[in-house]
N, C-alpha and C positions, 0 to 999 in steps of 0.2 A: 714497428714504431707507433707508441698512442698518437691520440687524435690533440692538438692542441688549440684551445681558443682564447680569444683576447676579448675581455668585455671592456667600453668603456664608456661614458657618462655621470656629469654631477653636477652639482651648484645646488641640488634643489634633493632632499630625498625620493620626490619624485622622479628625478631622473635616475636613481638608484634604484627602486623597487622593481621593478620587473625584469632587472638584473638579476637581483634576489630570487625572483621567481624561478629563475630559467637553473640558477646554480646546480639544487639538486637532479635534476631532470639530465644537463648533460654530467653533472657526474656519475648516475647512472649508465648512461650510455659511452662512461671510456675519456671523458674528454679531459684534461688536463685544464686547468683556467687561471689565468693572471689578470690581472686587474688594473689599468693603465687610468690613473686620475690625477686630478690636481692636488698641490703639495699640505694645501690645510681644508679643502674640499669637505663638507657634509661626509660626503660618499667615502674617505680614509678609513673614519671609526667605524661605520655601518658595512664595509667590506671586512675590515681586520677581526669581526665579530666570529664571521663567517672563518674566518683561517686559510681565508685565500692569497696568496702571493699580492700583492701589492706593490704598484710602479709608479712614485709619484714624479708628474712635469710639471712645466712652466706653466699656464696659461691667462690670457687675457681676455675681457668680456671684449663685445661687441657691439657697440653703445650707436642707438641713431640719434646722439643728442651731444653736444656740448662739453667736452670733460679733460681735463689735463689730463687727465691717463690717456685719453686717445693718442697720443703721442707716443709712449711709451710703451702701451700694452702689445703694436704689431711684434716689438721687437721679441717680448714673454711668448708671445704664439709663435715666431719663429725658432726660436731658442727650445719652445716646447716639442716642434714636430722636429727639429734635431735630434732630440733626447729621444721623441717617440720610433722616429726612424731607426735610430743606433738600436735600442731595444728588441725593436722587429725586426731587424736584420739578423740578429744575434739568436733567440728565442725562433723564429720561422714559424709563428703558429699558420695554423690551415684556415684561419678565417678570425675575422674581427666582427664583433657586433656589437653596436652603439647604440645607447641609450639617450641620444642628446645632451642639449647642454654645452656650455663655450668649452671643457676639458677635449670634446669628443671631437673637436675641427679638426687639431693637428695631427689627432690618433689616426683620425679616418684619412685624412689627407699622406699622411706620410704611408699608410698600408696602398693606399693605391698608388702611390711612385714604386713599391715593392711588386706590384702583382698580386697583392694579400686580396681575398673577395672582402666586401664589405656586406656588413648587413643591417639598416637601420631604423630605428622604430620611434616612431611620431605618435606621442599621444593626444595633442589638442589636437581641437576641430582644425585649427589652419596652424600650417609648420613654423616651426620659432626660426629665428634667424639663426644660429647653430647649425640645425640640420637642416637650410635651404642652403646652406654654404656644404653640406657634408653629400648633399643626394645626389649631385654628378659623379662622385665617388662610386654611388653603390650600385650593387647587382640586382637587390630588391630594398622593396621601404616596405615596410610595416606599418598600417596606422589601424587607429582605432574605431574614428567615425565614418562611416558608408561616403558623409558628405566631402571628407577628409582626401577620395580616392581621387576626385575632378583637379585638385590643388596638386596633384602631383604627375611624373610622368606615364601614361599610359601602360608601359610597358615593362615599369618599378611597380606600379605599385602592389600591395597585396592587404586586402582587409583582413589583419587577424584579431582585435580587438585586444587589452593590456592583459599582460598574464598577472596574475594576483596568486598570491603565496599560498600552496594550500594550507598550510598549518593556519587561516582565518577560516578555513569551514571546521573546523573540529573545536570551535569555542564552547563553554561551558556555562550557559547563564548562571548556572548554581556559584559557580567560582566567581563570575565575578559580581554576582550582589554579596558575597563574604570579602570579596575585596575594597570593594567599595564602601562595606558597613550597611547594605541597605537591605530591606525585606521587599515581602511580595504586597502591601499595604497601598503603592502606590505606582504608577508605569512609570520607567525610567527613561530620563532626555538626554542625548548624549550630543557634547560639542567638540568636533573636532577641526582644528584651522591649519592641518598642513604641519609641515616639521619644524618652521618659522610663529607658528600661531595668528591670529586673528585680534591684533590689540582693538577693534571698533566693534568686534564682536562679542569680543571678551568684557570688554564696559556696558555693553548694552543687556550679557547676559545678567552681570553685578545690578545693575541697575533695576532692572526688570524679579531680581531673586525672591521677593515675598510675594509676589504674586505668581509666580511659576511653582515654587513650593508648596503651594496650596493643592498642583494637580501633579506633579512630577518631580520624582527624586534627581537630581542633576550630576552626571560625570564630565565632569571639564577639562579638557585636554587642550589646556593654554598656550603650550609654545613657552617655550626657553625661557627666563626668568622674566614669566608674568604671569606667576603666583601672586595673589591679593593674600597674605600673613593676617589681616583683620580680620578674614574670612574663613579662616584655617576649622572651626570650633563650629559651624552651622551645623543639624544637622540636616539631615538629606542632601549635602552640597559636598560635592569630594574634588580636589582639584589635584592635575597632576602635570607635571613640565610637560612628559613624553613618557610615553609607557611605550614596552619594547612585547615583551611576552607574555602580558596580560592582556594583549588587544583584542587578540581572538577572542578570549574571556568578556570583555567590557563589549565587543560589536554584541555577540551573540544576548547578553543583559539588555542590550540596547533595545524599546520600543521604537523611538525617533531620532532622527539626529540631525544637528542644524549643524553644516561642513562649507567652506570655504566649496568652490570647484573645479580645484587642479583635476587634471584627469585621471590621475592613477586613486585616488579619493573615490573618486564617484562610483568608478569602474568595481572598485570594491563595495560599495553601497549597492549597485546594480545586481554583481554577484550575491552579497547576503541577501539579497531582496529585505533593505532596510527603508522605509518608508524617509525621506530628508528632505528639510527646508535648506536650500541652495543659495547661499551670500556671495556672488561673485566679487574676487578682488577686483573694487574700481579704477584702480591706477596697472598700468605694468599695458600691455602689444593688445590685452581685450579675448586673450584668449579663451578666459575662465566666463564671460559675458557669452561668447558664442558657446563654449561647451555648456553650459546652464544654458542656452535656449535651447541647443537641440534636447535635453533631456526634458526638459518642460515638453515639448512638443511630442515627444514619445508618452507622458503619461509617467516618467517616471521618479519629477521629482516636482518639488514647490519653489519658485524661485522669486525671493525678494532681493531689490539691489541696497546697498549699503548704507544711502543715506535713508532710507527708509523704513530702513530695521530696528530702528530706537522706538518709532509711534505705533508700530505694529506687532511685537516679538510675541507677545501672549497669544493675543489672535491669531496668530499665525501658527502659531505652533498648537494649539487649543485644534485649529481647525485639521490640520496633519492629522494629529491624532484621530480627530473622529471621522475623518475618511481614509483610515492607512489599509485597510483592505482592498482599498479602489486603486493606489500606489502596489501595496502587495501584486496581485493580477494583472495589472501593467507590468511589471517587474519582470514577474511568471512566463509571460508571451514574449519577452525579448529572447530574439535570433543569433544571444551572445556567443560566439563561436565559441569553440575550444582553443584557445589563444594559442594556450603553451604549443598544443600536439605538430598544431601548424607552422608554428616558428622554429620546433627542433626539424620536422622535414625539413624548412627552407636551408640552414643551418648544414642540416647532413647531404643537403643536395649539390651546393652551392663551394662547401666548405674544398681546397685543393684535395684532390687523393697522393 
């Protein structure tokens, strides 16, 4: 009988991506995989791309603030781990591994009424509310930041740091300055804000355009309909919703890149060893604030905060550039584990025989 496993996690592409990462790797190794997410979920399209089985439930966020849906939503989480329960019971995979995210509560919660192992992986510096509801669940936790290891239980946890796609190390700068339209005349700035985009980032990069053009060509990766159409005709400015299979292409083109600091983002900037100026989202639990500090603190990134990014964007990114060898070599010396190798042992150790 093969080996089968249940991935789950979403809301956010970043709770998707190191999903993606792990796919080929156990299908390599025999594993069967389904995919248990929420019904309109980010993570539906970005799974069904892949051609993996797809399970979608109920679910409801988990709000520590004021909201009519708190009333309503326990009922969708409950209704969800029904559906997730019936599922597992049916299917018997040999292990679940979650990616966070409010879909992943009920998935995780109903494999441990099964017996199913759990196995789950925390990318911020401190655990989101999702997976501090999912980690009595599991056998092991996964995280990313060394500081990340204290926040959890002793005897969970495991530092393997975010797995990231290999198909981003085989990018092509040649491809993507012909993608982009751009030549070797000028080093190119690349903005990336996450799968949602960066609307204060995105105004401040429009804002700041004639003088940034002066020293750098610009690839802008705005998030879901926040294209500027005025702007369509610049040249050296190329703007794009979301690019899927050019990114490899467009990182590798990339000189600098000014990025939001979800973790699976940086994690890949860290991996390219991409020199980036770090805009943590100001609103939301503060996680993207402590992940931009510890990377400031290692040497590996430039971090301005949000409301400050309008009087400074040139200079700041002027200056990146002419210390990005000093970022490079910071980059170089990090102790970035091999994520994936570690999380398919825990995976094949853990998973039922």
């Amino acid at each position: 009988m093969g080996k089968k496993i249940v991935l789950t996690g979403g809301g956010t592409a970043g709770h998707v991506t190191a999903n993606l990462a792990l796919i080929p790797h156990l299908q390599e190794e025999g594993y069967e995989i389904t995919y248990i997410g929420s019904i309109s979920g980010i993570e539906r399209k970005l799974i069904e791309d892949y051609h993996i089985p797809y399970v979608p439930i109920e679910t409801g966020k988990f709000r520590r603030y004021f909201d009519p849906k708190n009333f309503s939503d326990p009922f969708r989480v409950l209704k969800g781990k029904a559906q997730a329960k019936k599922f597992l019971k049916e299917y018997q995979p040999n292990i679940v591994f979650s990616k966070g995210g409010y879909v992943s509560v009920p998935v995780v919660q109903a494999a441990a009424s099964l017996k199913i192992p759990v196995i789950c992986h925390e990318s911020d510096l401190t655990p989101g509310l999702a997976n501090k509801l999912c980690v009595p669940h599991a056998v092991k936790v996964c995280c990313n930041f060394p500081e990340t290891v204290n926040d959890l239980p002793s005897d969970k946890a495991v530092l393997t740091g975010t797995p990231i796609r290999e198909e981003l190390f085989q990018g092509d700068r040649k491809k993507g300055l012909e993608f982009c339209g751009f030549d070797e005349s000028r080093p190119v700035l690349m903005i990336i804000g996450g799968s949602l985009g960066a609307q204060s980032v995105n105004q401040t990069v429009r804002d700041n355009l004639d003088a940034l053009l002066k020293s750098f060509q610009i690839c802008h990766i705005c998030g879901k309909g926040k294209m500027d159409n005025l702007k369509l005709t610049i040249p050296g400015y190329r703007q794009f919703e979301y690019v899927k299979d050019e990114l490899k292409d467009l990182y590798a083109m990339a000189d600098v890149v000014i990025s939001r600091a979800g973790a699976n983002v940086i994690c890949e900037l860290l991996a390219l060893k991409k020199p980036n100026l770090l805009v943590p989202l100001p609103t939301g639990r503060g996680d993207q604030k402590l992940n931009a500090a510890s990377f400031e603190r290692m040497g590996y990134s430039m971090v301005v905060q949000d409301d400050d990014l309008p009087d400074c964007i040139v200079e700041k990114v002027t200056e990146l550039y002419n210390n990005r060898e000093t970022y490079i070599k910071a980059m170089e010396k990090s102790s970035q584990v091999n994520s994936i190798s570690i999380i398919m042992e825990l995976i094949d150790k853990y998973a039922r025989k």
